[in-house]
N, C-alpha and C positions, 0 to 999 in steps of 0.2 A: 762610903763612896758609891755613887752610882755608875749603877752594874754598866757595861759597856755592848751598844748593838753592835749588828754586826757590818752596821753599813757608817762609813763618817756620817757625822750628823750634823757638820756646820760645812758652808760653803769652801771649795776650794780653790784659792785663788791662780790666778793663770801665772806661767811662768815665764821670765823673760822682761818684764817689767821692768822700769825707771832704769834705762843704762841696757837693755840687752842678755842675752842668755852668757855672754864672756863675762861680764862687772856681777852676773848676777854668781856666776860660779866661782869665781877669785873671791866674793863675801864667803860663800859658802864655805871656799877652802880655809880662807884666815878665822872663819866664828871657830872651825872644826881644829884647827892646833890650838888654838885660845884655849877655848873650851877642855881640850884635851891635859893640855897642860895644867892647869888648873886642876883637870876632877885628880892628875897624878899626886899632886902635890896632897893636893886636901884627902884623900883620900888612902895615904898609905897604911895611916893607924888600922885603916878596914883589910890592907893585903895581910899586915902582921898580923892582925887576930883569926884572919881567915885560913892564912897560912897554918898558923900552929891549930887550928879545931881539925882543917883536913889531915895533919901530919898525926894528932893525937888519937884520931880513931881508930883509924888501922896501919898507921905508920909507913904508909904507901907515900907515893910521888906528889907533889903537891899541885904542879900544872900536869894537864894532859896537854898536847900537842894536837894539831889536825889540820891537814889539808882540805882547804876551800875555794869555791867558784871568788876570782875579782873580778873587776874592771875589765871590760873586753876579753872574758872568759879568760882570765892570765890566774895562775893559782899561784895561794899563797898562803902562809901558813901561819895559823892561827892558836896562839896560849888562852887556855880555859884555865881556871882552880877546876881541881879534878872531883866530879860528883857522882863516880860509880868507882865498884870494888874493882879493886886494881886484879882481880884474878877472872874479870868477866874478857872474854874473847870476844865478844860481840859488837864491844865499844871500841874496838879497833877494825870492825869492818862497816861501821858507820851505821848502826842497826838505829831508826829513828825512835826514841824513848817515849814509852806509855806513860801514861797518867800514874799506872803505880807499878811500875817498873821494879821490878827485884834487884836491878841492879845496882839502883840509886840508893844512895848510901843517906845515915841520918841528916847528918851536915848536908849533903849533897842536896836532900829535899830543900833546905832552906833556901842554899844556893839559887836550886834554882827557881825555887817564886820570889825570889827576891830580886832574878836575874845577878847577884855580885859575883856568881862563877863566871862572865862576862868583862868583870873590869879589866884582866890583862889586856882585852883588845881595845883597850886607851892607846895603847903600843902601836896597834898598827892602823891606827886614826891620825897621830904624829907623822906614821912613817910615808902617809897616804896613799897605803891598801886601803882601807876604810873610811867612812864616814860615820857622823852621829847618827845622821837617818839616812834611809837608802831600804832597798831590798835587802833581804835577809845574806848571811854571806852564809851561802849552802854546803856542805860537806859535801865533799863530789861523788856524784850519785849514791847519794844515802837510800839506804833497803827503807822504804815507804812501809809502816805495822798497818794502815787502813786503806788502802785504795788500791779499785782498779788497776791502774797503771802502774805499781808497782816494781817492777822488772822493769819497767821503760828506762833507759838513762833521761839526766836531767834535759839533755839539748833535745830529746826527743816530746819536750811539752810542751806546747803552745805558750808565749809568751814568754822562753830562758832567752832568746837573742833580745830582745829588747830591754830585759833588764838587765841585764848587763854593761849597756850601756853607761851607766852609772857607778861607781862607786857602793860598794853593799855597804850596809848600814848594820849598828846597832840595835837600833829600834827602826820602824816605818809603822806604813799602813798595813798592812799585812800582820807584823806581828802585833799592834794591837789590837785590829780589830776583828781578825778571821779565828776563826776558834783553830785550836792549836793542832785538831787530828783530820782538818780537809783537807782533800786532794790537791798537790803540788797546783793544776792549774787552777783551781780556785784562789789560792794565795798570788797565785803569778799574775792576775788582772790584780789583786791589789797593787801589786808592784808595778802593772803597765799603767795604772790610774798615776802613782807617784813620780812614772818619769816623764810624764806626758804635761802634769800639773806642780810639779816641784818648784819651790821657792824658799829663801830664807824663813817668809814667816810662817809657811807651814810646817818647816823643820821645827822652830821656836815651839811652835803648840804641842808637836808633837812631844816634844823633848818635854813638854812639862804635863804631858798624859802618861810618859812612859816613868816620870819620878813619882807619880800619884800610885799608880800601879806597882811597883817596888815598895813603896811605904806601904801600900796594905799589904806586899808580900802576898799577890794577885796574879803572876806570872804565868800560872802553873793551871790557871783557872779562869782566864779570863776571853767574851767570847761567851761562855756556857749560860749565861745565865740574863 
């Protein structure tokens, strides 16, 4: 697969097109339960096997739970498969995870460059807290491991009220294509670029960049290179 820059590399098209920003987001909403429904369906054979690797290793919880920024800063709460050792205190204060993290568990690594510790929030893509693509849905005021701003809360970084305006997402611009340890306002113009230029068929691309990156099981890594 070719390695991914850090800037999009194909035009993006404006938003609001053929019908208006209303028609344009009633498609968005109906592709987003379609879609959802479907990855639930086809995709359980992956909860049960995932289920029983994370219950088999260390016999801990199988979801983590957590609280996150939504729509119009409304918080809501979000089912993970759990990918750190259930005796770490720090993943209960939202401490943002390193590349090699001591706390992530074996399974837990695969999880996450696979991104499939992520499929529970199929759940609340249905419930519509979330979207397929959108700004990331952030842990609220997560402790930043690299940057400046660190200490700052979320609402305190240029660019958290405008994306918010949206629905957070699964996947976006930001998480493909910003490397995974810059500073909250670096990721957040990616996210002001997505809700300024959002559409159905940038969602489409995106969705089929963010399943190419999962097959190389890239997640974890990508951005770097």
């Amino acid at each position: 697969m070719k390695s991914l820059s850090r800037k999009p590399d194909f035009a993006i098209p404006q938003a609001g097109t053929a019908g208006g920003p209303l028609r344009e987001s009633l498609a968005k909403r109906v592709f987003d339960m379609g879609l959802a429904a479907l990855g639930l369906i086809a995709s359980m054979p992956v909860w049960l096997a995932v289920a029983l690797a994370v219950k088999l290793e260390d016999g801990g919880p199988i979801f983590f739970e957590q609280e996150r920024w939504g729509r119009m800063k409304r918080r809501i709460r979000v089912l993970k498969f759990r990918s750190m050792a259930t005796n770490s205190s720090l993943e209960d204060r939202s401490v943002q995870a390193g590349k090699h993290d001591a706390r992530i568990t074996r399974v837990g690594k695969l999880l996450r460059a696979t991104a499939l510790d992520e499929m529970p929030q199929l759940l609340n893509i249905l419930k519509g807290e979330m979207s397929f693509v959108g700004p990331r849905a952030l842990p609220i005021n997560e402790v930043q491991a690299r940057e400046r701003d660190g200490a700052l809360p979320d609402e305190a970084i240029p660019g958290f009220g405008l994306r918010c305006r949206v629905r957070p997402g699964l996947t976006g611009l930001a998480q493909i294509y910003a490397p995974r340890d810059v500073p909250r306002r670096h990721k957040f113009r990616y996210d002001v670029l997505y809700v300024k230029k959002q559409s159905l068929w940038l969602d489409i691309r995106l969705i089929v960049l963010s399943l190419c990156i999962t097959a190389c099981a890239k997640w974890e890594s990508r951005g770097n290179g």
